[in-house]
N, C-alpha and C positions, 0 to 999 in steps of 0.2 A: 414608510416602509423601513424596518429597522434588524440589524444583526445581532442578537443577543449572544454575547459572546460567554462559556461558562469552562473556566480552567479546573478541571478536577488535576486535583492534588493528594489522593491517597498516596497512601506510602505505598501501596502495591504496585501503581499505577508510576510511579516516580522510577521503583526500580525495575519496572520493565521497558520504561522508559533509557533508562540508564545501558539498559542490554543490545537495544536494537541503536542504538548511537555507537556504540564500540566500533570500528573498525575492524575488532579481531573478531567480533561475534561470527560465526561461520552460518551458514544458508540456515541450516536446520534448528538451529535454536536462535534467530532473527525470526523465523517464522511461528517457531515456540512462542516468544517473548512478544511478536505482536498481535498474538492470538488473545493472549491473557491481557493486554493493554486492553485491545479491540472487545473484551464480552465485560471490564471493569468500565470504559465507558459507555458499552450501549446501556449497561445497568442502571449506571447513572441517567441519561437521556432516555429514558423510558418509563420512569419514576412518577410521570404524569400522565398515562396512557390513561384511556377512560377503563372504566369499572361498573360492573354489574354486580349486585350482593345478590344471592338466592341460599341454599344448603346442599351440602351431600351429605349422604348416609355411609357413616363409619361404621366397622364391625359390631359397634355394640350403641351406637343411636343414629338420630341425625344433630347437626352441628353448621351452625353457620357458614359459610363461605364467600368469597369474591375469585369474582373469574372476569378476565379482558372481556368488555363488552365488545369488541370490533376485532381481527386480527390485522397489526399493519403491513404493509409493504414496505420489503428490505430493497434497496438499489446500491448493488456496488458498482463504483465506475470501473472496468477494468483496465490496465490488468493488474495494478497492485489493490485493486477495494478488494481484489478473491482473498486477500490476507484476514479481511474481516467478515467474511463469511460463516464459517463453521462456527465461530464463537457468535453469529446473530442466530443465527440454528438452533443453534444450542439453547440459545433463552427463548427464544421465538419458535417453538418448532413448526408452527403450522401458518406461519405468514407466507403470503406470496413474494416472491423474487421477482424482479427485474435487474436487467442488466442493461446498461449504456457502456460502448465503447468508446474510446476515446484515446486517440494515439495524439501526442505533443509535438508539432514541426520544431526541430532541433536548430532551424535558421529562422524563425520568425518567434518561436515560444508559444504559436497559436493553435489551440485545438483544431485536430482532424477526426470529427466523427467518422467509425465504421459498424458500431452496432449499435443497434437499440429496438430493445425488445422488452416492451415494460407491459405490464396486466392491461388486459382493455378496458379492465373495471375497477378505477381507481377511488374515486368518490369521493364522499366526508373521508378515506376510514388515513388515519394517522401513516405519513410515509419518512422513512429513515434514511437517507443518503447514506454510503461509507466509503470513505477514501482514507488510507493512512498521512496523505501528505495535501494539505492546501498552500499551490505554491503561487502561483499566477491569478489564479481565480476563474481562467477562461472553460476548464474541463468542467468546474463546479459550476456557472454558472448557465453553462449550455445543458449540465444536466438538469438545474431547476427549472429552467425554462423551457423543458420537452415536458416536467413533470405538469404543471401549473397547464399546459397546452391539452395536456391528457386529464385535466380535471382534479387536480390532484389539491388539498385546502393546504390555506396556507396558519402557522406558520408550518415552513416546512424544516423538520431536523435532520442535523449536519452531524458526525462523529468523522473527525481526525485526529490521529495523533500529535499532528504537529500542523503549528499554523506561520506561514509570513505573515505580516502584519500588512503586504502590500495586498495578499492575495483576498485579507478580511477587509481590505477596502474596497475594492473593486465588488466583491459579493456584496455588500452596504449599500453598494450604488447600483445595481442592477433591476431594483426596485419590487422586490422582495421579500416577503418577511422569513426571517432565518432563525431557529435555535441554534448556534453552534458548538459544540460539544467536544473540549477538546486535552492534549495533556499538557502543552505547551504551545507559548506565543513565541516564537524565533527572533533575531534580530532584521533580517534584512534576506533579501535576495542579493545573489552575487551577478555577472555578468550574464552566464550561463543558463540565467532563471532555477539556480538550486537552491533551496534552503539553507542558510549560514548559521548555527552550525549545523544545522538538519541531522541527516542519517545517511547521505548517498542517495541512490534511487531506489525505490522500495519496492520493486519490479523486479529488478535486479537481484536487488539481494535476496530476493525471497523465489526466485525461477531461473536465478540466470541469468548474464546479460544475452541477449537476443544474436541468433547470427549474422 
């Protein structure tokens, strides 16, 4: 079982990249800037989705076509994957959603599930994870491991913006197969379990910090 790890590096992707790192970026163009990260890498990570060839009829003939043989399933963990929502809509309009909750204990670093509500019918058909930040590994891999319970084929693909390098070990070793799909590999986690230099909390900056 193995993590295949894929660093897109567009120049778009770099400088939206760039935007939601800032410290001055303010809420509403953080969430701009990871909208546009988030639907330049589902583009990429979705590049091998199955295909059907048949035709449509255009105004004046018919004309070959391809269309998604299967539509996938989108899973954002919340509450920062809502960041990557609208931009998987957007490309995907008629995939099913699921959502896993999953709050972080701030004294242990260990996930605390409170929701999860994913399709009852997940199948063969292709499923998409999306979180902006893999930092631990513990949120990410408690979600493959409800998906893979729910029947879900593997490999299964991952879309972050930013990755530790501690958090893509720990998913390696969880005995899985992974696409992971991402803009950058960080250096290190700091005490805190944040990403160094990461972005802050991507929760936060995109809703808030919480009361």
């Amino acid at each position: 079982m193995t993590v295949e790890t894929v660093v897109v590096d567009h120049p778009l992707v770099l400088d939206a990249l760039a935007r939601i790192r800032d410290v001055e970026t303010p809420n509403a163009l953080f969430r701009q800037n990871l909208e546009r990260i988030g639907m330049l890498l589902i583009a990429e990570a979705t590049q091998t989705l199955p295909t059907v060839d048949g035709t449509v009829t255009t105004p004046l003939t018919d004309a070959p076509a391809t269309r998604l043989a299967t539509q996938p399933v989108i899973v954002p963990i919340l509450r920062a994957g809502l960041g990557f929502l609208t931009p998987a809509q957007q490309l995907l309009p008629n995939a099913d959603i699921g959502f896993i909750g999953i709050a972080r204990n701030e004294e242990t670093h260990q996930p605390e599930p409170y929701v999860n509500k994913l399709p009852d019918d997940i199948g063969d058909r292709p499923v998409i994870v999306v979180d902006p930040m893999l930092a631990t590994g513990g949120s990410l891999v408690h979600t493959l491991q409800l998906l893979v319970e729910r029947g879900a084929a593997q490999p299964l693909t991952v879309v972050c913006a930013l990755c530790a390098p501690e958090g893509i070990e720990v998913v390696g070793a969880c005995g899985l197969d992974v696409m992971l799909f991402t803009a950058a590999i960080d250096d290190r986690l700091n005490d805190q379990a944040f990403i160094v230099p990461g972005l802050g909390d991507a929760g936060d900056r995109q809703f808030g910090a919480p009361a």
